[in-house]
C-alpha positions in Angstrom: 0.0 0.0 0.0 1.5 3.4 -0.9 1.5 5.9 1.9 -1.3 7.8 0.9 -3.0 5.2 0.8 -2.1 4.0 4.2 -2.3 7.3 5.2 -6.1 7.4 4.3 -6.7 4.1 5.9 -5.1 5.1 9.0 -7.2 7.9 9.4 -10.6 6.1 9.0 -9.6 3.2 11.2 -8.7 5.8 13.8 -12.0 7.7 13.4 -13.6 4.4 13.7 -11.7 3.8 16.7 -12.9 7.1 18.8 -15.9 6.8 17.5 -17.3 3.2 18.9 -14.9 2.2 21.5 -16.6 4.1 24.8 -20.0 3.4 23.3 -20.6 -0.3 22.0 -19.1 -3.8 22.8 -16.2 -5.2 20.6 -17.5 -5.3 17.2 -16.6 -9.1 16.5 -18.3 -10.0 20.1 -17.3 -9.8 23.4 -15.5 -13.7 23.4 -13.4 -12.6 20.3 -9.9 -12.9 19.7 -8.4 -10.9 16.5 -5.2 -11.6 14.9 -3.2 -9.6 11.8 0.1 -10.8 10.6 2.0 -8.7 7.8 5.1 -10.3 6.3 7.6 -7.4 4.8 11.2 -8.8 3.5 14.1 -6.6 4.6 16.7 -8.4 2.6 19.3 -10.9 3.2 16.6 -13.6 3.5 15.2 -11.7 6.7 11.4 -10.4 7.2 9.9 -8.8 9.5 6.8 -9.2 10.8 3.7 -7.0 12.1 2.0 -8.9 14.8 -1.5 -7.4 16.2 -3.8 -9.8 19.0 -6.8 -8.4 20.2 -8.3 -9.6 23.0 -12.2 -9.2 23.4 -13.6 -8.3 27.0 -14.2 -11.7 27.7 -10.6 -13.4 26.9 -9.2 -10.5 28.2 -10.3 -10.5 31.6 -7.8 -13.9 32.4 -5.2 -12.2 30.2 -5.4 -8.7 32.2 -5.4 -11.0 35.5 -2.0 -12.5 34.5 -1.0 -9.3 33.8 -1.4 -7.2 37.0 1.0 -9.8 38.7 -0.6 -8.3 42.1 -3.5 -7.9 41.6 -4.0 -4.2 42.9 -6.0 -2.9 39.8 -2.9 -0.7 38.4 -0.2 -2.2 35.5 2.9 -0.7 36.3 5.3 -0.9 33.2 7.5 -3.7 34.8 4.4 -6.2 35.5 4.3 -5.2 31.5 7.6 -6.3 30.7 6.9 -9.4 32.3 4.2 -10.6 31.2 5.2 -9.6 27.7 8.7 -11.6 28.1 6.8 -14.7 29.4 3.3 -14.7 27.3 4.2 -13.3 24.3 6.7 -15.8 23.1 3.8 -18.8 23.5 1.7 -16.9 21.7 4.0 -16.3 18.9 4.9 -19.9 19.0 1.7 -20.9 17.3 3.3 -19.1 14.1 4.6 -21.9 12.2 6.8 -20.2 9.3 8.4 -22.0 6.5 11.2 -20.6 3.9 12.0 -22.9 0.3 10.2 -26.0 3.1 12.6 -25.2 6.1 11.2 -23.9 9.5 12.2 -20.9 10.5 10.7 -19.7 13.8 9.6 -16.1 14.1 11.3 -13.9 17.5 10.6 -11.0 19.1 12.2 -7.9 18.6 9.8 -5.2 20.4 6.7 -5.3 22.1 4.1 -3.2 23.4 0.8 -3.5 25.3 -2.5 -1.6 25.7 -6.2 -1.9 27.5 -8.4 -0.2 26.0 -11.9 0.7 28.0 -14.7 -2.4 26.3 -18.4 -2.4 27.7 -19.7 -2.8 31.2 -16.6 -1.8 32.7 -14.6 -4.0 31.1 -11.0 -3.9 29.5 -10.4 -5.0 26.0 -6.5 -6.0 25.4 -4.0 -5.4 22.4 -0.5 -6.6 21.9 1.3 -5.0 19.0 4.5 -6.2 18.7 7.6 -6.6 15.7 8.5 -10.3 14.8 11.7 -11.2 12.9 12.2 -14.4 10.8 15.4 -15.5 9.3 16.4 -17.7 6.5 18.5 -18.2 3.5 18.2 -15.4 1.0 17.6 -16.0 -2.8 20.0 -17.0 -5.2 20.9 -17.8 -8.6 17.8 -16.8 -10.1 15.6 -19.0 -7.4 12.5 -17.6 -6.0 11.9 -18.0 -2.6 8.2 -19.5 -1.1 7.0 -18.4 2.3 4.4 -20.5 4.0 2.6 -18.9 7.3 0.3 -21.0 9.0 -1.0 -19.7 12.4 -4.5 -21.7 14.0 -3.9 -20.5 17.0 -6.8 -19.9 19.5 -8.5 -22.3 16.9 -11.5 -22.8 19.0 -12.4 -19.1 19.7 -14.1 -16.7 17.5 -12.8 -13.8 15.6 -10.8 -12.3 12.6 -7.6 -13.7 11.8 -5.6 -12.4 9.0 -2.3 -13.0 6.9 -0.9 -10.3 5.0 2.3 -9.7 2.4 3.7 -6.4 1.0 3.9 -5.8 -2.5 7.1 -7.2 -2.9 5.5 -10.6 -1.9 3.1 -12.1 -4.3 0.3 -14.4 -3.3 1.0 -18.4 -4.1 -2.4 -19.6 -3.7 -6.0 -18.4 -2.3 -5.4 -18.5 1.1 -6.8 -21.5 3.5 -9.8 -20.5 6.0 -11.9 -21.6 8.5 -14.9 -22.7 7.4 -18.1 -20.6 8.5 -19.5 -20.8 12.0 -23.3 -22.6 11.2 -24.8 -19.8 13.4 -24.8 -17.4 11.2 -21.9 -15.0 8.9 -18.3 -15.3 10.3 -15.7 -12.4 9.6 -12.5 -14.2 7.9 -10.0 -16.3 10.0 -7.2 -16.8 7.6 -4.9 -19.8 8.8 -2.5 -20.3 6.0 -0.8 -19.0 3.1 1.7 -18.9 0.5 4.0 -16.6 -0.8 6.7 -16.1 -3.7 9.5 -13.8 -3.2 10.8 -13.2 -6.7 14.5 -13.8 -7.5 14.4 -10.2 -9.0 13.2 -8.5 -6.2 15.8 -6.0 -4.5 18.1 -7.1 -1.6 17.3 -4.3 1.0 19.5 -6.4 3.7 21.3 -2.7 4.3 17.8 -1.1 5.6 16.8 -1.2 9.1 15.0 0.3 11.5 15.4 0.5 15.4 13.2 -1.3 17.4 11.7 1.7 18.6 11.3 3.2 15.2 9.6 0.3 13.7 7.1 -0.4 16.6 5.6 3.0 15.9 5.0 1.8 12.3 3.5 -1.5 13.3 1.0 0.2 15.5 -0.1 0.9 11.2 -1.7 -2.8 11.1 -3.5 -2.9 14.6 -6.2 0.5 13.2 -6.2 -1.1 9.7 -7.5 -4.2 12.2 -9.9 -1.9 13.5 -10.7 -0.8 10.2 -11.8 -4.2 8.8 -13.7 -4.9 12.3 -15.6 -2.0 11.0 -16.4 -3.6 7.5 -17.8 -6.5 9.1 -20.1 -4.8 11.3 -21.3 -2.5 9.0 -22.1 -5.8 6.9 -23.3 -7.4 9.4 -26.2 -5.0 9.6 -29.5 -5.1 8.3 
């Protein structure tokens, strides 16, 4: 997406944001969990990853307990640290990645954690963080395939998605979850397949700090809000 573009999105998903957080439930239901992945290659057969989990008010509850290790209602930025250091890393785990058929398991570079205000008094949870995945680069005229496959929190409802930037091209039509049979599910995307060109550039020289790049990925968790906002607006009648 060019930056106007993005630009333009951010600003609606942000509008939507203000506008329906601190007067409805979560849009995708109150037991929902929402996940956004976005591979970008960096070069050197690295990519980095966006990561975005959104907790409902329901699944969040247990997740917010865990995180104020004391209990006194109050997250102080080390009971952040910690939780993010010892939960995060699970729930990355269920990210199996796979470069030209060899595992490559995604890390954590930088993290970062907020609770927004859900309904009935409730807190709503978000983890934004920057993944990192390593493998060999391309060569000799070979293009390289990327397989994601993440079902995790297969049992709970919500929108999942899997996402490339341009430099990526799509393999395949990405594999689903089949419809709930109570009625219109949003899309819970649990694998795909990607071709990294041979021609594409090496940018293995461009990086970004930590810091830097976890303002950027904050990008993906509005456009999450953004498509929450599609599927409740088709949603109604």
């Amino acid at each position: 997406m060019d930056p106007a573009r993005r630009a333009v999105a951010c600003g609606f998903a942000a509008s939507l944001l203000l506008g329906s957080s601190a007067t409805s439930a979560h849009p995708l239901g109150a037991s929902s969990i929402n996940r956004y992945l976005d591979f970008q290659y960096v070069g050197g057969g690295r990519f980095r990853v966006a990561y975005v989990l959104d907790f409902a008010e329901g699944p969040a509850y247990a997740e917010i307990d865990a995180l104020d290790a004391d209990h006194d209602g109050a997250v102080t930025p080390t009971e952040q640290r910690r939780y993010l250091a010892s939960r995060l890393p699970v729930l990355v785990s269920t990210c199996v990645v796979e470069i030209d058929g060899e595992r490559a398991a995604p890390y954590v570079v930088a993290s970062n954690i907020e609770t927004p205000p859900g309904e009935g008094g409730l807190q709503t949870l978000r983890i934004v963080a920057e993944l990192a995945v390593e493998g060999r680069a391309p060569s000799g005229g070979h293009d390289l395939a990327l397989r994601v496959h993440d079902d995790g929190f297969a049992g709970v409802p919500g929108w999942r998605e899997i996402h490339a930037e341009d430099t990526l091209a799509r393999d395949a039509a990405p594999s689903a979850l089949a419809a709930s049979d109570a009625g219109p599910s949003p899309a819970r995307v649990v694998d795909a397949r990607f071709v990294l060109p041979s021609r594409a550039p090496d940018v293995a020289g461009v990086r970004s700090t930590p810091r830097r790049w976890l303002g950027l990925v904050a990008i993906p968790a509005l456009l999450l809000l953004a498509a929450i906002g599609v599927v409740v607006a088709r949603r109604r009648p």
